[in-house]
C-alpha positions in Angstrom: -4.6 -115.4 -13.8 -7.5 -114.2 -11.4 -4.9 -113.3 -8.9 -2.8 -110.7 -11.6 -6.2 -109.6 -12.7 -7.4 -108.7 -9.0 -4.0 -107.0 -8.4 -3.7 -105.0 -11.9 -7.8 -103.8 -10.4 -6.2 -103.1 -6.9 -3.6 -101.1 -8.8 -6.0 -99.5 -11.1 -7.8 -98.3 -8.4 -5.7 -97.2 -6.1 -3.9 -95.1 -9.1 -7.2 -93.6 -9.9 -8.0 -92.3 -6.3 -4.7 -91.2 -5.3 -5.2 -88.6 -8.6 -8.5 -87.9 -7.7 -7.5 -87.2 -3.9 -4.6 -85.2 -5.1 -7.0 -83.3 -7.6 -9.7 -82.5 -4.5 -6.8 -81.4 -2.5 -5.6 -79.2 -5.2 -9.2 -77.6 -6.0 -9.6 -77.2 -2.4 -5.9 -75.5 -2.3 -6.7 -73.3 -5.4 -10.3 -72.1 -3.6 -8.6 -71.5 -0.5 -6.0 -69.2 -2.2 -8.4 -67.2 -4.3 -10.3 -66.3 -0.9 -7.1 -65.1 0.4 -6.7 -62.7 -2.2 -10.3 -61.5 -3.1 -10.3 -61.2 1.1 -6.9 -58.9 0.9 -7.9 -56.9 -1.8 -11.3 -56.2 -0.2 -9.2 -55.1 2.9 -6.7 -53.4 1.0 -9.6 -51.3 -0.9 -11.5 -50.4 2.5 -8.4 -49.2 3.5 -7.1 -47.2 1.2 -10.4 -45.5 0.9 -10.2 -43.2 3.6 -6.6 -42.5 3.1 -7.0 -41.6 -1.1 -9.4 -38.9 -1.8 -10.5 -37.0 -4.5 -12.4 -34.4 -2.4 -11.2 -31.8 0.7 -12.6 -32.4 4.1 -15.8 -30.0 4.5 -14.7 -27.0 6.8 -17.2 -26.9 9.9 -19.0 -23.5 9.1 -19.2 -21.7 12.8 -22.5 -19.7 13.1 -22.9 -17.2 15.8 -24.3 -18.3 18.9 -28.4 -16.8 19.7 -26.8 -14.9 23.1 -24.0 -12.9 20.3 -26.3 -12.2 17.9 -27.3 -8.3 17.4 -31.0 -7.7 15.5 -30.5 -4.6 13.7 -28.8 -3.5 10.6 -25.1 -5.4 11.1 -23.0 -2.2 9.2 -24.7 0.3 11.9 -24.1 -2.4 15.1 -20.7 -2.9 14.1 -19.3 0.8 13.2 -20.9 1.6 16.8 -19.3 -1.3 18.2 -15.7 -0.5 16.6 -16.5 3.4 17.3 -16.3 2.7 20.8 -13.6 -0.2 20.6 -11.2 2.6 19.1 -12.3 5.4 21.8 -11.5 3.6 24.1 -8.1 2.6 23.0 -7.0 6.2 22.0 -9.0 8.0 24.9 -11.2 9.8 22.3 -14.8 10.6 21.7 -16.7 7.7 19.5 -18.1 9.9 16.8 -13.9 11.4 16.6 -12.7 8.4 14.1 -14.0 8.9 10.1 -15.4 5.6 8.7 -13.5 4.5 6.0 -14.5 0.4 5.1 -17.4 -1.9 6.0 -17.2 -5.2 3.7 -18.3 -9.2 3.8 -15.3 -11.1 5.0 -14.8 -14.9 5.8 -12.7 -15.8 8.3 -10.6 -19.2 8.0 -8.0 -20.9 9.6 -5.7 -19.6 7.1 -7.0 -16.2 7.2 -8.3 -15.6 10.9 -7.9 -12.2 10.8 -8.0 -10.9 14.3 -11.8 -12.2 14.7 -11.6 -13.7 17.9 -12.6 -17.5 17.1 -13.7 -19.8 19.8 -11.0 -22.4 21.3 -13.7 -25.1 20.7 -13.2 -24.5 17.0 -10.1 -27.1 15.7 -9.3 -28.2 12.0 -10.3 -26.3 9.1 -13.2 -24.0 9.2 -15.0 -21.2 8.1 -16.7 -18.3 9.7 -18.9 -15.4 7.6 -18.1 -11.8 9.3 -17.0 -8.3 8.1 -14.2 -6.4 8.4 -14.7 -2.3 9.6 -11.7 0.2 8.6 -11.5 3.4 10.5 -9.1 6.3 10.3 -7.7 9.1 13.4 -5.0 11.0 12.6 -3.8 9.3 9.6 -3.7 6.0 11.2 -6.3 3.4 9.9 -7.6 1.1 12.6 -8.7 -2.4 11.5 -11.7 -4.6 13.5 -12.9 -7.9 12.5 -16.4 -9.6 13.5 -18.7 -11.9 12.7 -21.9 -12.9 11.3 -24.5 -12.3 13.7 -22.0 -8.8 15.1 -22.1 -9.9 18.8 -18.5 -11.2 18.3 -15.5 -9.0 16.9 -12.1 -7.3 18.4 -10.2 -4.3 17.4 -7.0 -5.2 15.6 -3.2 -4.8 17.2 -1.7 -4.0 14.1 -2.3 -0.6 12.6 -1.5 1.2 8.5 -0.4 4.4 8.6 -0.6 5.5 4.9 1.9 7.6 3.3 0.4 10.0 0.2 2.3 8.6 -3.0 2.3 9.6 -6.7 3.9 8.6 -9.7 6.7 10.0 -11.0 6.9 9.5 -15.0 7.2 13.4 -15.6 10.8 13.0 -13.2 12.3 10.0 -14.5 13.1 8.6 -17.9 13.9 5.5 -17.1 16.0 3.0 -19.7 15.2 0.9 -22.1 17.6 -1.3 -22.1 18.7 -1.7 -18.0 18.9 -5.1 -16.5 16.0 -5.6 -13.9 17.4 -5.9 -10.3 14.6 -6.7 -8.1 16.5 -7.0 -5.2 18.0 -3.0 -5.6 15.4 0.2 -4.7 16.9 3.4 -5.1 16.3 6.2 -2.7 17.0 9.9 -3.8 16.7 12.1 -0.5 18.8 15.2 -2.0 19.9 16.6 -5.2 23.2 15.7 -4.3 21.9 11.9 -4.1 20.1 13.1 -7.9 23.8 14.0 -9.2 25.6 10.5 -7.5 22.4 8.4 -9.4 22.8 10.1 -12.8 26.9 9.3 -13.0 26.6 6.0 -11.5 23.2 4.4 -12.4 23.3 6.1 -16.4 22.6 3.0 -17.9 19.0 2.7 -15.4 17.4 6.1 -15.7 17.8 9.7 -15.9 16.2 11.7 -12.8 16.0 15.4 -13.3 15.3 17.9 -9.8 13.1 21.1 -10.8 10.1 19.2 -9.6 11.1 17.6 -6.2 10.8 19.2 -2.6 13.3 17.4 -0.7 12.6 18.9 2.0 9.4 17.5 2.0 9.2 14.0 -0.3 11.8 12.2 -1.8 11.9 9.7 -4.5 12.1 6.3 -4.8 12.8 4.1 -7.8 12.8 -0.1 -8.4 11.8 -2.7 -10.3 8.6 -4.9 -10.3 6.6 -7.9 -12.5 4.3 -5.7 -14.1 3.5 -3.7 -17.3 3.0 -1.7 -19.3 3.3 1.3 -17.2 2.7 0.6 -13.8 1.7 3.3 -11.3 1.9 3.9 -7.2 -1.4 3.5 -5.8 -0.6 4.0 -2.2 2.0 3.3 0.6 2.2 2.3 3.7 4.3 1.5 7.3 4.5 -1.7 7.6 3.5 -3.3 11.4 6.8 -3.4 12.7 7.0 0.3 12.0 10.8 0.3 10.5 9.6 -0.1 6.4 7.3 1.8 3.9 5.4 -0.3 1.2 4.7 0.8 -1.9 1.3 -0.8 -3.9 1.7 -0.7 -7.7 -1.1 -1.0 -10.2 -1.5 -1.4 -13.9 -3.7 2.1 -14.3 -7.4 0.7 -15.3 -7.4 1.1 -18.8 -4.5 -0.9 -19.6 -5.6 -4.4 -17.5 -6.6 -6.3 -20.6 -2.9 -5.6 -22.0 -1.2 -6.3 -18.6 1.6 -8.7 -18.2 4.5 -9.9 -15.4 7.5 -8.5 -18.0 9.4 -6.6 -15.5 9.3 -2.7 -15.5 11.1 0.0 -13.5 8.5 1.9 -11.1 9.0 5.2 -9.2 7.4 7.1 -6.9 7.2 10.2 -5.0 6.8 9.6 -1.4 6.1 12.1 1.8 9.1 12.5 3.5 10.5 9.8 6.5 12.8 9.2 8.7 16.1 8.8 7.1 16.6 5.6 8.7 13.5 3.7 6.6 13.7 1.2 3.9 11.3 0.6 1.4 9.7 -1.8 -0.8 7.5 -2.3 -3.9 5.1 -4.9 -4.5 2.4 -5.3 -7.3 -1.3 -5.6 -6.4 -3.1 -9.2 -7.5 
């Protein structure tokens, strides 16, 4: 009887810490495990912190160094400064070129101008300048500088204007055409006025009495913008082979303006026969 009763203890104990044993290990198991995870997601988080962002990296903001910067009054520096730039391009005297622009400007990565920023600068930045417009002989001349106006170039690229008015009093254009932005007409003669009229009825009407072909022609298209947009100015573009035309909603119709498209034409100074042209709205 003792001996069942010492072995039904033995077994009773041995039972009991087997389950406990297996219960430590388990507990153990189940710590170890949640340390894994609370560990991962810490790593995870750290991670992903620099690589999700809600903000833009900061542009480094390049101030002029004390050797390039000018003490005076930056407008009078830098006309002087392009003055002389542009002289010595075209070979004429400083005081020749009419002044035309002086404005704030920033120069960016995106919009570098023709400032000439240092090679040390990399990634995005931003530096504070002006931008000077000068005029010879119906060219304008653009140069770029900054800040302090001990730094700035004379741009490559050149506008040569082209006088341009609107021509409402010419054309009655149609109600009910079908935009096609992709199409600009250009009437060089009247012969090109009776051509236009028998094939294009259904777009506008064109009458002559008021061209000089042999000194402007006219020039017709679409463009998003209404009601009754006008030419502002136009342009050679810098490869020289293209005239742009600016359109405007006139002032006191801006609070009515929309992007429904309308037709647009111009009277333009004649060109070579040879140039295209092309119409784009001012923002």
């Amino acid at each position: 009887m003792l001996a069942y009763l010492d072995f039904g203890i033995r077994l009773y104990l041995s039972t009991h810490m087997k389950m406990y044993t297996s219960n430590i290990t388990f507990s153990r198991y189940r710590r170890f495990t949640i340390l894994v995870v609370v560990v991962s997601v810490a790593f995870l988080a750290a991670a992903c912190e620099g690589f999700y962002t809600d903000s833009l990296p900061t542009p480094d903001i390049a101030q002029p160094t004390p050797a390039n910067v000018q003490v005076g009054d930056p407008a009078e520096i830098l006309e002087a400064t392009a003055r002389e730039a542009l002289a010595a391009k075209l070979g004429i005297d400083p005081s020749a070129p009419q002044m035309i622009l002086f404005e704030g400007e920033t120069w960016t990565e995106r919009n570098p101008g023709c400032y000439p920023a240092s090679s040390t600068i990399t990634g995005a930045y931003l530096i504070p300048g002006y931008r000077l417009l000068l005029q010879q002989d119906g060219i304008y001349y653009e140069f770029n500088a900054d800040q302090g106006a001990g730094t700035g170039a004379l741009c490559e690229s050149t506008l040569q204007l082209v006088p341009v008015e609107p021509s409402y009093t010419i054309v009655t254009p149609s109600e009910s055409s079908e935009p096609d932005f992709d199409l600009v007409h250009i009437i060089r003669s009247e012969e090109d006025v009776a051509e236009f009229n028998t094939v294009n009825s259904n777009t506008a009407a064109i009458g002559v009495d008021q061209i000089d072909f042999d000194e402007e022609l006219l020039v017709g298209g679409w463009v998003n913008a209404s009601p009754n947009p006008e030419a502002v100015r136009a342009y050679r573009s810098e490869e020289g082979s293209s005239i742009i035309i600016e359109v405007a909603v006139p002032e006191d119709l801006i609070e009515e303006a929309t992007d429904d498209p309308s037709q647009i034409w111009a009277l333009v100074d004649i060109t070579e026969s040879d140039t295209t042209y092309e119409f784009i709205v001012l923002e």
